[in-house]
C-alpha positions as CSV (number, residue, x, y, z in Angstrom):
1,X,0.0,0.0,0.0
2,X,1.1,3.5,-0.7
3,X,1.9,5.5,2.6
4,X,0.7,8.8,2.8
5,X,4.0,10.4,2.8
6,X,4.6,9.1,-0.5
7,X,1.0,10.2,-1.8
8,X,1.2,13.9,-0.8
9,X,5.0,13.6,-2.6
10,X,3.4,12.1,-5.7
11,X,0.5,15.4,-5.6
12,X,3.3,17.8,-4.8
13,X,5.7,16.5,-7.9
14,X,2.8,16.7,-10.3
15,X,1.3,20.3,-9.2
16,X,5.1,21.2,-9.0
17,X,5.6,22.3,-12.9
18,X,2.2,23.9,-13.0
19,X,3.1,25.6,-9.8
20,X,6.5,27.4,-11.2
21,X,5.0,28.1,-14.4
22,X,2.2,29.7,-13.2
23,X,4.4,31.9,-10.7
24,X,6.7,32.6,-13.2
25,X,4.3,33.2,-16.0
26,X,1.6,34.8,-13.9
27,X,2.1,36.0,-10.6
28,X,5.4,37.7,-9.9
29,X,4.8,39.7,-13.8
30,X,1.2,41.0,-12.0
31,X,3.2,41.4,-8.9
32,X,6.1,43.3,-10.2
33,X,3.4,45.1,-12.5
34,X,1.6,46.3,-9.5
35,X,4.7,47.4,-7.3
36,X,6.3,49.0,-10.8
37,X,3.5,51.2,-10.6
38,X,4.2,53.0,-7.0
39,X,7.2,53.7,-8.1
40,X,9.1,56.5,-10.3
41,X,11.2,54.2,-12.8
42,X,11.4,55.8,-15.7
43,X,14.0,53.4,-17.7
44,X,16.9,53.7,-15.2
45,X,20.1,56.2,-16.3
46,X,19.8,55.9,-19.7
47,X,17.1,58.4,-19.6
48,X,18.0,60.4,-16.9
49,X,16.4,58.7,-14.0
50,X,18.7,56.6,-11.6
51,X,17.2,56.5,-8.5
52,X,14.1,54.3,-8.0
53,X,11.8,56.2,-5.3
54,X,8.5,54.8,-3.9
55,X,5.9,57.3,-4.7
56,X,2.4,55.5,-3.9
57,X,-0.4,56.5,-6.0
58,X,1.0,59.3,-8.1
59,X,0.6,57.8,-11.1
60,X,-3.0,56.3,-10.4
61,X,-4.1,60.3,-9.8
62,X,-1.7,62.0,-12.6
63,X,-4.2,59.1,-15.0
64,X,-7.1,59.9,-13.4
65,X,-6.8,64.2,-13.3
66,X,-4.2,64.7,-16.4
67,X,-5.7,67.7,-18.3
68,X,-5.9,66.1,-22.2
69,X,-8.5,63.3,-20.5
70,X,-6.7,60.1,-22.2
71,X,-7.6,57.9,-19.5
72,X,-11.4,58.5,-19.9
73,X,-11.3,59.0,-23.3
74,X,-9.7,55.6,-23.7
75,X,-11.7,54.3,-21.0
76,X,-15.0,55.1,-23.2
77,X,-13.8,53.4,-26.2
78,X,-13.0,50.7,-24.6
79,X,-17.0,50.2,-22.9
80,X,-18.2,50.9,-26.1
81,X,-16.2,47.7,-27.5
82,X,-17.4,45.7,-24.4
83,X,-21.2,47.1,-25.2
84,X,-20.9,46.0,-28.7
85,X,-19.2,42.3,-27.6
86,X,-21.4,41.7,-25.3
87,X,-24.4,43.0,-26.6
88,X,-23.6,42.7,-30.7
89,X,-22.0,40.0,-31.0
90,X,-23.1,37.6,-29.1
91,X,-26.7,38.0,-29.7
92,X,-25.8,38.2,-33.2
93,X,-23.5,34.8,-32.9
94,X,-26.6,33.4,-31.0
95,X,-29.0,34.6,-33.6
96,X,-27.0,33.7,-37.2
97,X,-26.3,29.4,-34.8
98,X,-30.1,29.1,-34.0
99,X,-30.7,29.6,-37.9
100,X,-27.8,27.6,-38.8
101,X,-28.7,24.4,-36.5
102,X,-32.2,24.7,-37.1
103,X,-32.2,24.6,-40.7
104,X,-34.1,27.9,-41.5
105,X,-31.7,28.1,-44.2
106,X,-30.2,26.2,-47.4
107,X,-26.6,25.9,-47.3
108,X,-25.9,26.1,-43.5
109,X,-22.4,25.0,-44.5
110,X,-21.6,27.6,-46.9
111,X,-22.7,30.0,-44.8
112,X,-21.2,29.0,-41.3
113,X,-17.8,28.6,-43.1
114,X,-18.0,32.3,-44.1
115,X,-19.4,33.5,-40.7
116,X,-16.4,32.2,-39.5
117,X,-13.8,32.9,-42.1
118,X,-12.7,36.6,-40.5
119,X,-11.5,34.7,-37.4
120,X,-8.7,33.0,-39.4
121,X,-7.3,35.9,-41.1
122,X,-5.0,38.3,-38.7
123,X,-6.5,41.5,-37.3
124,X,-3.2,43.3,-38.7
125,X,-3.9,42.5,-42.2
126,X,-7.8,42.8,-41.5
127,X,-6.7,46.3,-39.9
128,X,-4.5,47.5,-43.4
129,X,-7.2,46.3,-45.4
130,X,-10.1,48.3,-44.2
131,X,-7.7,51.1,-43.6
132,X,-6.5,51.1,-47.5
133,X,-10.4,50.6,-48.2
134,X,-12.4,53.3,-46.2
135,X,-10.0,55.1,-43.6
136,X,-7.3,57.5,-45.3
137,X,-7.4,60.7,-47.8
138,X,-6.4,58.2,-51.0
139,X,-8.6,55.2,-50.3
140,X,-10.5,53.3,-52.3
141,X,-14.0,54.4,-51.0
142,X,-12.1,58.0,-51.9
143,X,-11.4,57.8,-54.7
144,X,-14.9,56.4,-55.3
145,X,-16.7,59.4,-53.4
146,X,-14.1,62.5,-55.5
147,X,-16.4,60.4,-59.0
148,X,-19.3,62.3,-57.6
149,X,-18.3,65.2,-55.6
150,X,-15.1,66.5,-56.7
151,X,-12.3,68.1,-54.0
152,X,-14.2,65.8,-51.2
153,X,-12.1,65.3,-47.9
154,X,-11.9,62.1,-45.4
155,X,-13.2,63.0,-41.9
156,X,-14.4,60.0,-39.3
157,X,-16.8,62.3,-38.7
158,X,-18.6,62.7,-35.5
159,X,-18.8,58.9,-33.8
160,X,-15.0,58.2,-35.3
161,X,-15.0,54.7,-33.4
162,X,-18.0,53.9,-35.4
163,X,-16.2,52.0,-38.2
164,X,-13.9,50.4,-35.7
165,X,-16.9,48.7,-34.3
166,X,-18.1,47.7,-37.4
167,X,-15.0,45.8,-38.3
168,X,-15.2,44.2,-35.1
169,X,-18.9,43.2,-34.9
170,X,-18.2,41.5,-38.6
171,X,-14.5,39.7,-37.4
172,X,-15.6,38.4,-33.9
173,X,-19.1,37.1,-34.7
174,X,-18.3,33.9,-36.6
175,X,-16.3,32.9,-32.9
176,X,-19.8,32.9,-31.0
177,X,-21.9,31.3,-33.9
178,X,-19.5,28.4,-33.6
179,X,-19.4,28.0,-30.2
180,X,-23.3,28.3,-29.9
181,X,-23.4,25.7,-32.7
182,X,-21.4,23.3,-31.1
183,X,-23.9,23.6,-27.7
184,X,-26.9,23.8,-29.6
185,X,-26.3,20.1,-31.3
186,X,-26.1,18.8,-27.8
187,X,-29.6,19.4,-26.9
188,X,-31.7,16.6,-27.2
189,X,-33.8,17.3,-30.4
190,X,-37.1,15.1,-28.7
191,X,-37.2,17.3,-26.3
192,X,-37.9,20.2,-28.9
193,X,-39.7,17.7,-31.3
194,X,-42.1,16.9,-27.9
195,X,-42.4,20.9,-27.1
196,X,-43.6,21.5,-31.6
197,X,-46.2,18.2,-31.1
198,X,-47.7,19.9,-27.8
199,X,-48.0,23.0,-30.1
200,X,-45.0,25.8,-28.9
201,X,-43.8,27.9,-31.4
202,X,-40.5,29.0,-32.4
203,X,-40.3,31.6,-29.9
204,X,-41.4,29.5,-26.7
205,X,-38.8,26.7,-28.0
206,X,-36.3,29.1,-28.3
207,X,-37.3,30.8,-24.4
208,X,-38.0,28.1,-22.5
209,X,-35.7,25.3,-24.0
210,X,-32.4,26.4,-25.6
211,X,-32.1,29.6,-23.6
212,X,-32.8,28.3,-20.2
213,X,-29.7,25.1,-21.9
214,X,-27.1,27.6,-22.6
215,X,-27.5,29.8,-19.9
216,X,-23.4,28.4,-19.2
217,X,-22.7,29.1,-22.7
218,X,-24.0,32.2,-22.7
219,X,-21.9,33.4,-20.0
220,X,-18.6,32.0,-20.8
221,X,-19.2,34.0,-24.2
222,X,-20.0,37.2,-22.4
223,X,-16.3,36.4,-20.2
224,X,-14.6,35.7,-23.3
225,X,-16.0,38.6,-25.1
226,X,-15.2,41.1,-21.6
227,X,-11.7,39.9,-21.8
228,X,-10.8,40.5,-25.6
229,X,-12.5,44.0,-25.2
230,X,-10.6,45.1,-22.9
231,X,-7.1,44.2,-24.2
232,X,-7.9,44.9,-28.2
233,X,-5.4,46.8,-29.4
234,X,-3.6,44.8,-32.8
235,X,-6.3,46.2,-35.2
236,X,-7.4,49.3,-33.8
237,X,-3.3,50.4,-34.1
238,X,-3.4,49.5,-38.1
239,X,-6.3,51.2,-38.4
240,X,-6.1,54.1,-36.8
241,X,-3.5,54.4,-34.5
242,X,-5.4,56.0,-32.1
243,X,-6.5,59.1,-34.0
244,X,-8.0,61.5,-35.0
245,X,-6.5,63.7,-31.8
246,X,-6.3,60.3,-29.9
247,X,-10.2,59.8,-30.6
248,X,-9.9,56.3,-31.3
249,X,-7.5,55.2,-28.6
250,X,-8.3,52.4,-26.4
251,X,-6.5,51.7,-22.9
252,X,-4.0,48.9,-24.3
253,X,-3.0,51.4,-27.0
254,X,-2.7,54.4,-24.1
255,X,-0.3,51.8,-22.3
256,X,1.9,51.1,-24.8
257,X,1.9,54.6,-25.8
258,X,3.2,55.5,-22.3
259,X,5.9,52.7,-22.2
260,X,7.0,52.7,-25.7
261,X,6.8,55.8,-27.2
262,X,9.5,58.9,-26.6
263,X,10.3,59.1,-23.2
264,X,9.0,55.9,-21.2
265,X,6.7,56.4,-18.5
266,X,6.7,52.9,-17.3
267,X,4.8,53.6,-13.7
268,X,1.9,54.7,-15.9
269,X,2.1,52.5,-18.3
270,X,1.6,49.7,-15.2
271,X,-1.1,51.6,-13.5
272,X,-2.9,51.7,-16.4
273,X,-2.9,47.6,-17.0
274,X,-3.4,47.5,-13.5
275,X,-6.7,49.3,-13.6
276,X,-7.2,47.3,-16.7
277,X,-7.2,44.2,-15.0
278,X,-9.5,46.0,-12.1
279,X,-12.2,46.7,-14.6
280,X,-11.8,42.7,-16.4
281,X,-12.7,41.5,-12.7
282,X,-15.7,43.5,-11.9
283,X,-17.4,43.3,-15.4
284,X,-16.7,39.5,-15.4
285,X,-18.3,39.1,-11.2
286,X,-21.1,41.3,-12.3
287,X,-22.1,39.2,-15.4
288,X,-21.6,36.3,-13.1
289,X,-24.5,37.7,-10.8
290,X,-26.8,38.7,-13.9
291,X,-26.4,34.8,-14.7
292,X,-27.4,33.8,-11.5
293,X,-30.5,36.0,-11.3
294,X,-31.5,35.6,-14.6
295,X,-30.0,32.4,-15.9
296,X,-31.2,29.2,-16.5
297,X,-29.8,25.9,-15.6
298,X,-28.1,23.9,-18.0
């Protein structure tokens, strides 16, 4: 018989690698993140800053009460992205898999494989394309719009994340129509076959059955979508860069502004991926809570 001694060795040498890679991966980078932040490194002597000095919270207010706003302008752009995740595409993905794996369509192949197509392409090229297309003084839509009004100038006009949304809400879509596909084939078709014999219609299968069964599903989606708002960044920089007059910037691109561009400002760079992470947890516990008042049971 195995002794106990040897047992809790055996757990401990298998949680082990997990452990240190984990720590390594994940909890001294948030850790050092954190304490990086309450502090006044600035790159070290290089750029004229050789003394590390705790300074608590300064760079927390300076991001909060800085006079050009970026924080909250960033901040906004980045909810809108969460409101249009949460609340476009997933009722969107939901929408287009119901059709699909109920067969209110011909060719539910065809179209599920295009749905899905803008996931596999990179948001970079994605990002050039539509940029090249629609979003600079010689693009292709200009050049189209100077046929019939001669002299005509590009402006983003008054909602300039507008088309950033669009691109999104037409990339990220096909992601929640597969994974709503794959859950929707495991409900037992009976019990919907039973439910249009008893006389329910579309509508009360789709409330009181499939709803109520991916309740889970539904969540997980709403976490995934949370997650990727927040940290988007790859194809808002090829698209816009963060302009007109930083109008467009999100908080990832605000971070890597501070740390990577001209002079670092690494302490705010951190408090800002701090707060970052801040804002990930509470969305992500509150949509937990709407779930449990709301949700069904799977």
């Amino acid at each position: 018989m195995t002794s106990k001694r040897e047992e809790r060795f055996s757990y401990a040498a298998l949680v082990l690698p997990a452990l240190i890679i984990y720590l390594a991966v994940m909890a001294f980078p948030t850790i050092f993140s954190i304490l990086l932040s309450l502090t006044n490194y600035n790159g070290g002597r290089i750029f004229g800053n050789p003394d590390i000095k705790f300074v608590g919270l300064n760079s927390y207010r300076w991001m909060l009460t800085e006079p050009t706003g970026n924080f909250w302008i960033s901040l906004k752009n980045n909810m809108f992205i969460v409101a249009l995740s949460v609340l476009g595409q997933i009722p969107l993905g939901f929408t287009l898999a119901y059709i699909l794996s109920r067969k209110l369509v011909r060719g539910s192949g065809f179209f599920q494989a295009m749905i899905y197509l803008p996931n596999i392409i990179s948001p970079v090229i994605i990002g050039i394309l539509f940029k090249s297309f629609y979003l600079s003084q010689n693009s292709v839509y200009m050049e189209i719009v100077r046929i019939f009004k001669p002299g005509a100038e590009f402006t983003l006009g008054s909602h300039p994340m507008a088309p950033v949304l669009v691109v999104m809400l037409w990339m990220y879509t096909g992601l929640y129509v597969v994974i709503f596909l794959a859950n929707l084939q495991r409900i037992d078709t009976s019990i919907i076959e039973a439910a249009k014999i008893d006389g329910a219609s579309e509508g009360q299968v789709l409330r009181h059955i499939v709803l109520p069964a991916l309740s889970g599903v539904i969540v997980t989606c709403a976490i995934l979508a949370i997650s990727g708002s927040l940290k988007s960044f790859d194809l808002i920089y090829t698209m816009t860069n963060g302009g007109p007059a930083n109008q467009t910037r999100v908080l990832s691109l605000y971070m890597y502004f501070m740390a990577f561009q001209g002079a670092p400002n690494y302490p705010l760079a951190n408090a800002i991926s701090t707060v970052m992470v801040l804002i990930s947890f509470a969305l992500i516990v509150l949509t937990r809570r709407v779930e449990k008042v709301f949700g069904g049971k799977e």
